[in-house]
VMD Tcl script that builds the backbone (N, CA, C; Angstrom):
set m [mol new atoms 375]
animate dup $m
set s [atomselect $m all]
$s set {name element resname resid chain x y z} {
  {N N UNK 1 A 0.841 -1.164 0.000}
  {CA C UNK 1 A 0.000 0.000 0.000}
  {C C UNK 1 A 0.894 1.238 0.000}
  {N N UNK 2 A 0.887 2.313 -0.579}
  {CA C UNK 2 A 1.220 3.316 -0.782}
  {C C UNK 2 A 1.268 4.543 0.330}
  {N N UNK 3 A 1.873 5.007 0.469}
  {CA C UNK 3 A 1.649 6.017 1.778}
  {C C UNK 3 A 0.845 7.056 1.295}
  {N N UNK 4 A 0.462 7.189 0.451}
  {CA C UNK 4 A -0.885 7.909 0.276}
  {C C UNK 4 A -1.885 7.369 0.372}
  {N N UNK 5 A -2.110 6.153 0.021}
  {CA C UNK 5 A -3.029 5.340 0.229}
  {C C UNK 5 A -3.053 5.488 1.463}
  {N N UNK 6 A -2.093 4.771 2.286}
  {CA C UNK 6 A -2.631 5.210 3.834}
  {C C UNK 6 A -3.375 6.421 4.573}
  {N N UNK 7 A -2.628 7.060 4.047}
  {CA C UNK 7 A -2.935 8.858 4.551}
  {C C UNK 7 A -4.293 9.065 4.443}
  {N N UNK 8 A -4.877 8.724 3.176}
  {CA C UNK 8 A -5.904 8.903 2.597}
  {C C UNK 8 A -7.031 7.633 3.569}
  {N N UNK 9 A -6.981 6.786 3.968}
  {CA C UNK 9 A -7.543 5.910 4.520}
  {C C UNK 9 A -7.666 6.208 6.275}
  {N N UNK 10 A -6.576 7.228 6.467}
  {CA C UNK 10 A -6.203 7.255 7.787}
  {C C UNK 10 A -7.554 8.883 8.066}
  {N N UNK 11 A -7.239 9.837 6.994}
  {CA C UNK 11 A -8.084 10.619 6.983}
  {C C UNK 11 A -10.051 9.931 7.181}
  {N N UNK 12 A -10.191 9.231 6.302}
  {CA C UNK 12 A -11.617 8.742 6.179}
  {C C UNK 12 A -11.586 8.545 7.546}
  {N N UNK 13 A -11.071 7.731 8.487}
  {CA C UNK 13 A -10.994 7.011 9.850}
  {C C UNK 13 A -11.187 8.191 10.629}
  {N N UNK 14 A -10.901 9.076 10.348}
  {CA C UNK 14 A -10.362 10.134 11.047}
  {C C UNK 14 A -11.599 11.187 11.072}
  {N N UNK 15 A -12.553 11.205 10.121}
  {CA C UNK 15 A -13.775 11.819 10.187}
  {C C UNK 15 A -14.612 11.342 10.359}
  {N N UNK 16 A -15.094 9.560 10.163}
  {CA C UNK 16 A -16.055 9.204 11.294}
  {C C UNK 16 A -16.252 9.050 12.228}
  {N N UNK 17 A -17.018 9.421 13.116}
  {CA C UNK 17 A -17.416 8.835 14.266}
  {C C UNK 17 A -18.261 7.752 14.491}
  {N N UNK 18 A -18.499 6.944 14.169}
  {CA C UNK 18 A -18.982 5.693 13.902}
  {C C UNK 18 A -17.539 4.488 14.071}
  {N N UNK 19 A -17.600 3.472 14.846}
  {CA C UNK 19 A -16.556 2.235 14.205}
  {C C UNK 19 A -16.547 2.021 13.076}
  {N N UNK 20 A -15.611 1.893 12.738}
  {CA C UNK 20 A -15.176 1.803 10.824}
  {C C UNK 20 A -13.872 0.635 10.835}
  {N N UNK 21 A -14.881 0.120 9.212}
  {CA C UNK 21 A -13.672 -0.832 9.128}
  {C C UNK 21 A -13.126 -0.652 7.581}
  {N N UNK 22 A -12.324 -0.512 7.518}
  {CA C UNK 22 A -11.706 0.074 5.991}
  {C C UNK 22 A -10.926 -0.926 5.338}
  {N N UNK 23 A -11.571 -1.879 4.152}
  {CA C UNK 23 A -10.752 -2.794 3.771}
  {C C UNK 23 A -9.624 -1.916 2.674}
  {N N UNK 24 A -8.093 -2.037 3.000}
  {CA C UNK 24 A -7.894 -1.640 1.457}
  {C C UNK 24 A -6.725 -2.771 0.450}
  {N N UNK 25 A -7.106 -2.317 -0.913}
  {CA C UNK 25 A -6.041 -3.469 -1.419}
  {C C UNK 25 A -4.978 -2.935 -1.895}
  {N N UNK 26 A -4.168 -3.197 -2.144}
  {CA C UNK 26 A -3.613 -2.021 -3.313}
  {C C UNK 26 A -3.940 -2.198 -4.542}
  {N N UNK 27 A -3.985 -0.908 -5.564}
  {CA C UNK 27 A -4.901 -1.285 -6.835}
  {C C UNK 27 A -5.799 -1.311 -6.701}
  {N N UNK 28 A -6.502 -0.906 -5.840}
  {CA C UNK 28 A -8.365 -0.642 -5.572}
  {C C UNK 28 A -8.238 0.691 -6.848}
  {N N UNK 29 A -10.044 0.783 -7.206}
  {CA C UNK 29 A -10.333 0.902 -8.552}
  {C C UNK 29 A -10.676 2.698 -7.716}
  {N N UNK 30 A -11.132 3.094 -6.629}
  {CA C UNK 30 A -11.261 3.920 -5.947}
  {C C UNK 30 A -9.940 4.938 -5.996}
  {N N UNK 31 A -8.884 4.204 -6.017}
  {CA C UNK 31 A -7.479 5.081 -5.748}
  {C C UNK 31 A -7.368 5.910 -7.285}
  {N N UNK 32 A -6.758 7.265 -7.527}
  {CA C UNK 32 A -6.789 7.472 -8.792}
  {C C UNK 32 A -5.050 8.591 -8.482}
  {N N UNK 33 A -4.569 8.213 -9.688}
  {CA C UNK 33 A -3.639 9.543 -9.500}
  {C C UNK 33 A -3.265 10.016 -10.810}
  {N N UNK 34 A -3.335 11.418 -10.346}
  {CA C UNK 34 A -3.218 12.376 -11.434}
  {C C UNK 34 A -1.490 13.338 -11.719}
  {N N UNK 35 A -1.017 13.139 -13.291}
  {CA C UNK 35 A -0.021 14.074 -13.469}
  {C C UNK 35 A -0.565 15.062 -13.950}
  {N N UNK 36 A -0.024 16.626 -13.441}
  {CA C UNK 36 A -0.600 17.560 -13.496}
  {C C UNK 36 A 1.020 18.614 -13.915}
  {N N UNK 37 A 0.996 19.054 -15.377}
  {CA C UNK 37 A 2.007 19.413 -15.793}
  {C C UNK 37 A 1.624 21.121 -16.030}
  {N N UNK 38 A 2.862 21.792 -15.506}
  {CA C UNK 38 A 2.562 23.312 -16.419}
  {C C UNK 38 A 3.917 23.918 -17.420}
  {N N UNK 39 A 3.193 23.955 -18.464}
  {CA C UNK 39 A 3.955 23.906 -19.881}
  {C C UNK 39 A 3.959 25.470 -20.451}
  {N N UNK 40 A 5.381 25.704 -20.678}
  {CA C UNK 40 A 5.327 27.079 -21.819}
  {C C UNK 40 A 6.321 27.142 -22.501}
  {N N UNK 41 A 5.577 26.818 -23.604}
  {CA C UNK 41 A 6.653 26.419 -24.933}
  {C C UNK 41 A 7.487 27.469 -25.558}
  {N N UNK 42 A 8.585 27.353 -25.380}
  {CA C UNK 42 A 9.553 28.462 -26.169}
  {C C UNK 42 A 10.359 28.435 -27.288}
  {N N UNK 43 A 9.667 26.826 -27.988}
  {CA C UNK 43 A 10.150 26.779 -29.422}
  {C C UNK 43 A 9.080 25.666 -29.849}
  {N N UNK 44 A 7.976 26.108 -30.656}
  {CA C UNK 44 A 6.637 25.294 -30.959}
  {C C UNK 44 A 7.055 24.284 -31.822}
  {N N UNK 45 A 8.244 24.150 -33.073}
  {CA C UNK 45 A 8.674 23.428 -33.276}
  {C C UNK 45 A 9.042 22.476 -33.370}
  {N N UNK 46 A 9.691 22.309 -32.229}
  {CA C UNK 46 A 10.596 21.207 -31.686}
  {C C UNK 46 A 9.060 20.702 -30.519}
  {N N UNK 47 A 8.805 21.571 -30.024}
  {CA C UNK 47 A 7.425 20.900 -28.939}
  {C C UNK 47 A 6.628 20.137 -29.981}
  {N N UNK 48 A 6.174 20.533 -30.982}
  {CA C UNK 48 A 5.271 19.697 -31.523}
  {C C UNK 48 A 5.670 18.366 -31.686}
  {N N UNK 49 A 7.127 18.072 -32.116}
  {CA C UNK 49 A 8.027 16.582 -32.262}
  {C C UNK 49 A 7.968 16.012 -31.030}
  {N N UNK 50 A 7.734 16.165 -29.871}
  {CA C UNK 50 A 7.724 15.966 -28.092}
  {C C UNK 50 A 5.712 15.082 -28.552}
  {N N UNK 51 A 5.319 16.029 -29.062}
  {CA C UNK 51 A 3.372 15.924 -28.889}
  {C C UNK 51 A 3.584 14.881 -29.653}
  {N N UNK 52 A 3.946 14.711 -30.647}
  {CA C UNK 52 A 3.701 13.931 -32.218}
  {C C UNK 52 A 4.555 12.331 -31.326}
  {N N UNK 53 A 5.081 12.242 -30.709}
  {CA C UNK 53 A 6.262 11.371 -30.289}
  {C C UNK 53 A 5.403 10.671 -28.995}
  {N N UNK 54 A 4.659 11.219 -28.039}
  {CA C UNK 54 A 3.590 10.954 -27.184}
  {C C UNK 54 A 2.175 10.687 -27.289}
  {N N UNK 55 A 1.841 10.888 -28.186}
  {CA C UNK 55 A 0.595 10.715 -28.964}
  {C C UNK 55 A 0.068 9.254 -28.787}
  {N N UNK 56 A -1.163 8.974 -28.067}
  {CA C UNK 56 A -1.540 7.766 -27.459}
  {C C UNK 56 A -0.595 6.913 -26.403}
  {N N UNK 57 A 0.326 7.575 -26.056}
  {CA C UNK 57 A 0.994 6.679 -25.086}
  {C C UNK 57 A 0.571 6.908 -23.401}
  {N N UNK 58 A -0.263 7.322 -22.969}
  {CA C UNK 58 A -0.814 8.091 -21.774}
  {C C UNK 58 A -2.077 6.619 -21.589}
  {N N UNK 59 A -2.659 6.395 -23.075}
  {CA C UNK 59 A -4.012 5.989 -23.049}
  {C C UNK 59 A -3.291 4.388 -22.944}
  {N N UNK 60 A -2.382 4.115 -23.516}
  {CA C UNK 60 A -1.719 2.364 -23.791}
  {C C UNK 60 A -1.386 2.708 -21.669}
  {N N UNK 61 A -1.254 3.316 -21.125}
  {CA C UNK 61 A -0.871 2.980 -19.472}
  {C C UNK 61 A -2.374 2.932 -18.641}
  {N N UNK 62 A -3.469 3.230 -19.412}
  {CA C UNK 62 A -4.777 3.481 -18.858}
  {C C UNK 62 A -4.893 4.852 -18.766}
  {N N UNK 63 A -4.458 5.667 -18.875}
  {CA C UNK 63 A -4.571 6.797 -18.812}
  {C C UNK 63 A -5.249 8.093 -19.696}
  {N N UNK 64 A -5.784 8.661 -19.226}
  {CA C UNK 64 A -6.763 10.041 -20.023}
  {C C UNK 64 A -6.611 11.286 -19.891}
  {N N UNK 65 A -6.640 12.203 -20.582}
  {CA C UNK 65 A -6.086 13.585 -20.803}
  {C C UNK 65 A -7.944 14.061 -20.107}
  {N N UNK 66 A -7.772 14.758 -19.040}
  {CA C UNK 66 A -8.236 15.749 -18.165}
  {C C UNK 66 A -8.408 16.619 -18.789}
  {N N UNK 67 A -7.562 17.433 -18.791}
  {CA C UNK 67 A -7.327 19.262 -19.142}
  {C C UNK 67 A -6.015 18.939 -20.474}
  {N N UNK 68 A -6.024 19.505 -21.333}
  {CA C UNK 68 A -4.804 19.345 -22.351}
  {C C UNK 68 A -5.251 20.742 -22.954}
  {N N UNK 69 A -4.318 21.301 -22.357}
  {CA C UNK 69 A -4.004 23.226 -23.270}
  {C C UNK 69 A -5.393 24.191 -22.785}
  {N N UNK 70 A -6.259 24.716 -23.563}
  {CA C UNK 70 A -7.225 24.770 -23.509}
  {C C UNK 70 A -7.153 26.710 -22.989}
  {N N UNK 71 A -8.562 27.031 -23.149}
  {CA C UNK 71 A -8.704 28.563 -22.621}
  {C C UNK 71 A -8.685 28.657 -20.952}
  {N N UNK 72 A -7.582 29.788 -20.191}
  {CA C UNK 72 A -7.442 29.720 -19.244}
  {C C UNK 72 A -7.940 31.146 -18.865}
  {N N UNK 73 A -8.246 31.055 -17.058}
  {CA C UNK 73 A -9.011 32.608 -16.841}
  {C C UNK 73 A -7.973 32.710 -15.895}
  {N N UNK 74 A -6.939 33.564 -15.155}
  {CA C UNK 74 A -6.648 33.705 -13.870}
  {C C UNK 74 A -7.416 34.276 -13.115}
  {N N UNK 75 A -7.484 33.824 -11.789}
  {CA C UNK 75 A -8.834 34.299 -11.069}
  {C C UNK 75 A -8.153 34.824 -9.658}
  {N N UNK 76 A -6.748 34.143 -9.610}
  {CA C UNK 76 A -6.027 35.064 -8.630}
  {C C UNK 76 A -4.677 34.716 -8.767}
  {N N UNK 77 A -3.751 35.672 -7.556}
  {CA C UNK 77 A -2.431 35.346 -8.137}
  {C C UNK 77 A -1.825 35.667 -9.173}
  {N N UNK 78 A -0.137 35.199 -9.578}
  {CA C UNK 78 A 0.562 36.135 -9.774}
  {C C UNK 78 A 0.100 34.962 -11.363}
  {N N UNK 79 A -0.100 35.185 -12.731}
  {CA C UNK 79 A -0.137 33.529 -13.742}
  {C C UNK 79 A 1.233 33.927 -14.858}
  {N N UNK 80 A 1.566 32.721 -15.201}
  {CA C UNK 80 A 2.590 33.209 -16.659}
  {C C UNK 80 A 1.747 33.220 -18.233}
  {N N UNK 81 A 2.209 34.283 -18.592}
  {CA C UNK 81 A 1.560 34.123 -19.768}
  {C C UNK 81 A 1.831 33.220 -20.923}
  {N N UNK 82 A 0.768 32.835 -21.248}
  {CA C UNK 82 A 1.326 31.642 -22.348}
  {C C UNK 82 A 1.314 30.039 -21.574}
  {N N UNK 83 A 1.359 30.173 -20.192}
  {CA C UNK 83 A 1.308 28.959 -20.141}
  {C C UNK 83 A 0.553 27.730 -19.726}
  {N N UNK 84 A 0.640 26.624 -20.564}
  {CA C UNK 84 A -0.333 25.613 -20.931}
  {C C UNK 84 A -0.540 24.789 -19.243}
  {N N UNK 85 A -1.506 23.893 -19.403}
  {CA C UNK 85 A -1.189 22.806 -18.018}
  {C C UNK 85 A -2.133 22.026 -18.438}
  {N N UNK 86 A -2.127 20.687 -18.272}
  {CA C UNK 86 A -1.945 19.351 -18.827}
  {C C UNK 86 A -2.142 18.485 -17.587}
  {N N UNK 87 A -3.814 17.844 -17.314}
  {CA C UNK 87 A -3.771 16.691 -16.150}
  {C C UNK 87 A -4.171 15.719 -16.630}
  {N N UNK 88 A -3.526 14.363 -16.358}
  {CA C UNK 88 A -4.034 13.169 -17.102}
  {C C UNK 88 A -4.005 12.783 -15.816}
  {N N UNK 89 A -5.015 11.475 -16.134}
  {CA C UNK 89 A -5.929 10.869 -15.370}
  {C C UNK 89 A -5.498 9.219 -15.167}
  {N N UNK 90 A -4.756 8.759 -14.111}
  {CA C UNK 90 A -4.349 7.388 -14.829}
  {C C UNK 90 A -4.946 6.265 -13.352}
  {N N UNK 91 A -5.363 4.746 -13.657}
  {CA C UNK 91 A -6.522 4.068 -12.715}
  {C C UNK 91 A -5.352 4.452 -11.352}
  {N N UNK 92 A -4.382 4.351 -11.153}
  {CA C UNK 92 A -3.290 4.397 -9.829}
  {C C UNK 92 A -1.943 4.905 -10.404}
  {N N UNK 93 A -1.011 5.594 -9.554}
  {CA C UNK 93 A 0.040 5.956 -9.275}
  {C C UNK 93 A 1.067 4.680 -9.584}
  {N N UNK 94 A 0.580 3.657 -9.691}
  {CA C UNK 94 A 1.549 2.755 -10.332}
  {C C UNK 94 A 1.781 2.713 -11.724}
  {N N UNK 95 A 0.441 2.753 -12.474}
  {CA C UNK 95 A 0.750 2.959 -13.829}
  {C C UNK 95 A 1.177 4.385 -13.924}
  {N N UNK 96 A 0.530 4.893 -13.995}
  {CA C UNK 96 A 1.491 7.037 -13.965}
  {C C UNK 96 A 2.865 6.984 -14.007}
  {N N UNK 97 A 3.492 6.307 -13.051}
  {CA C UNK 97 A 5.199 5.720 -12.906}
  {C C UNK 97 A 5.441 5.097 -14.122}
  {N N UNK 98 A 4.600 4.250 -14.549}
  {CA C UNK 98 A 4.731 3.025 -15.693}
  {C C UNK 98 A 5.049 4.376 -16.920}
  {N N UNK 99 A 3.945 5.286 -17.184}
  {CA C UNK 99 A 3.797 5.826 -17.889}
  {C C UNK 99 A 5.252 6.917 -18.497}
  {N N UNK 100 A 5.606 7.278 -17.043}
  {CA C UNK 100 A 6.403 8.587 -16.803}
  {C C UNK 100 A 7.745 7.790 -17.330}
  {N N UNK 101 A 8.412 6.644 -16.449}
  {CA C UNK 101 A 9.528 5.947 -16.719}
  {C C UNK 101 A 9.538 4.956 -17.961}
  {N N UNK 102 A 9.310 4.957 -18.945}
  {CA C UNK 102 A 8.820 4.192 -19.993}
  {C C UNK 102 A 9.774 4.435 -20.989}
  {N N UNK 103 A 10.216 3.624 -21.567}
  {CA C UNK 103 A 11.873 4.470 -22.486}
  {C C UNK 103 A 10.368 5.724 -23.567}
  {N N UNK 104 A 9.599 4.769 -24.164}
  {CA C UNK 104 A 9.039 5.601 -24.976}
  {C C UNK 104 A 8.581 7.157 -24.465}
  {N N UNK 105 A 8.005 7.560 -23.385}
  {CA C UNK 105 A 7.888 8.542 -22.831}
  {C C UNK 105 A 9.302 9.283 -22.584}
  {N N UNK 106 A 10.801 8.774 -21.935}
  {CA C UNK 106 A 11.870 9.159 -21.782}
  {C C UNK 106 A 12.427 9.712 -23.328}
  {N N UNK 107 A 12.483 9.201 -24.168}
  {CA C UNK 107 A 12.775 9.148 -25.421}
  {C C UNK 107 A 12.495 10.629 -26.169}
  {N N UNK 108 A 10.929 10.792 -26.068}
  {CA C UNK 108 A 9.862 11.851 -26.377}
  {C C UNK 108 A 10.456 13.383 -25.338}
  {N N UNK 109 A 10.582 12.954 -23.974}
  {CA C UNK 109 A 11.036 13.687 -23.564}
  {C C UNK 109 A 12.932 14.508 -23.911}
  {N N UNK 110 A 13.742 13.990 -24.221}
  {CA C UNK 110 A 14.852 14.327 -24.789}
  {C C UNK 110 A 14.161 15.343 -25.961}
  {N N UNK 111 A 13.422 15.056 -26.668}
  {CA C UNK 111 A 13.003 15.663 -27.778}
  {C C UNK 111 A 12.268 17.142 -27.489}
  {N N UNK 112 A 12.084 16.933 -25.970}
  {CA C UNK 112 A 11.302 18.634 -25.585}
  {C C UNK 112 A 12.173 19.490 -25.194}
  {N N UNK 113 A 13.336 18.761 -24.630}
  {CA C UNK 113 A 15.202 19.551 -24.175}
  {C C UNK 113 A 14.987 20.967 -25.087}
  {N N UNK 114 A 14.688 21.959 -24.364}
  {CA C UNK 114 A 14.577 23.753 -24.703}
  {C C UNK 114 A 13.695 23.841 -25.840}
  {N N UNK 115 A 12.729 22.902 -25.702}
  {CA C UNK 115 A 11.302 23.139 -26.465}
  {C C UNK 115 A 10.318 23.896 -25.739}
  {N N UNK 116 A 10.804 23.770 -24.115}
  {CA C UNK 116 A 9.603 23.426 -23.085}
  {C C UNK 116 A 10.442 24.350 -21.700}
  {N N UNK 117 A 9.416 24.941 -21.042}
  {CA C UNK 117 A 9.958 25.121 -19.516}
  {C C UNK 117 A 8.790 24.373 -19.116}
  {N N UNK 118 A 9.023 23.253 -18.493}
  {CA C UNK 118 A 7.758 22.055 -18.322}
  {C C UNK 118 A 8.352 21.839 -16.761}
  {N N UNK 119 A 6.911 21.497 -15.666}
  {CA C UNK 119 A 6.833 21.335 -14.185}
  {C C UNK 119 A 5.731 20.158 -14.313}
  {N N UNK 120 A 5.752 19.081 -13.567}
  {CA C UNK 120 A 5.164 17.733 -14.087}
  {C C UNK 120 A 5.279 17.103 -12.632}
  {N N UNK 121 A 3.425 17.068 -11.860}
  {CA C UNK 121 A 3.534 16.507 -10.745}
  {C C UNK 121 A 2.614 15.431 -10.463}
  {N N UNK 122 A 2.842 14.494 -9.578}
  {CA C UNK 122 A 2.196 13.296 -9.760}
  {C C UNK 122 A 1.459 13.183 -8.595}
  {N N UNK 123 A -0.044 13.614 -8.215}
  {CA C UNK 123 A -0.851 13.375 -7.069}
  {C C UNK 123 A -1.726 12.126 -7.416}
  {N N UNK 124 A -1.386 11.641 -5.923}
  {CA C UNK 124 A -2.454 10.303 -5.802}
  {C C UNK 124 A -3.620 10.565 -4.968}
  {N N UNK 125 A -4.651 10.135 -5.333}
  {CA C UNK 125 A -5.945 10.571 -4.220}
  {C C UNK 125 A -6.848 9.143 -3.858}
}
mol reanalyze $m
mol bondsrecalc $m
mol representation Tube
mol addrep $m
């Protein structure tokens, strides 16, 4: 089990008041974790060879594009202009790893080297 997994199990425990019994497995279909990237491309170019190079490989780990680019509002705070953010959706934090460490994903990534000022974080819930 994952120490988020725990955390997350320890919290539920932690707001009932009722006896509770919390089965967990690891790989329960309940657990989900999300990479949540913020992207601003400084040579569209070479980024597009990064996109074109990743293209269905998110979905072969189980995984689904959330948010990909899209119209943004800032609603507070300091924002950068121009830049993108990107959450995919994958069944657990094990595949996400699968996904992230994958030569094919590693590979794709060499190819974004000063395409990209890219920040890429991996929450489990």
């Amino acid at each position: 089990m994952t120490e988020c997994r725990t955390k997350a199990i320890r919290r539920v425990i932690s707001r009932t008041k009722a006896p509770t019994i919390v089965v967990a497995l690891n790989g329960d279909n309940d657990v989900t974790a999300h990479i949540v990237s913020t992207v601003l491309v400084t040579d569209p170019a070479r980024f597009k060879s990064y996109v074109e190079a990743i293209a269905g490989l998110a979905e072969s780990f189980g995984g689904d594009y959330v948010i990909r680019g899209g119209c943004t509002e800032l609603l507070e705070g300091a924002g950068v202009p121009g830049q993108r953010w990107v959450v995919l959706r994958f069944p657990d934090g094990d595949a996400a790893r699968r996904f992230y460490h994958s030569a094919t994903y590693q590979s794709a990534k060499a190819l974004r080297a000063g395409a990209a000022d890219l920040t890429m974080l991996l929450f489990e819930s």
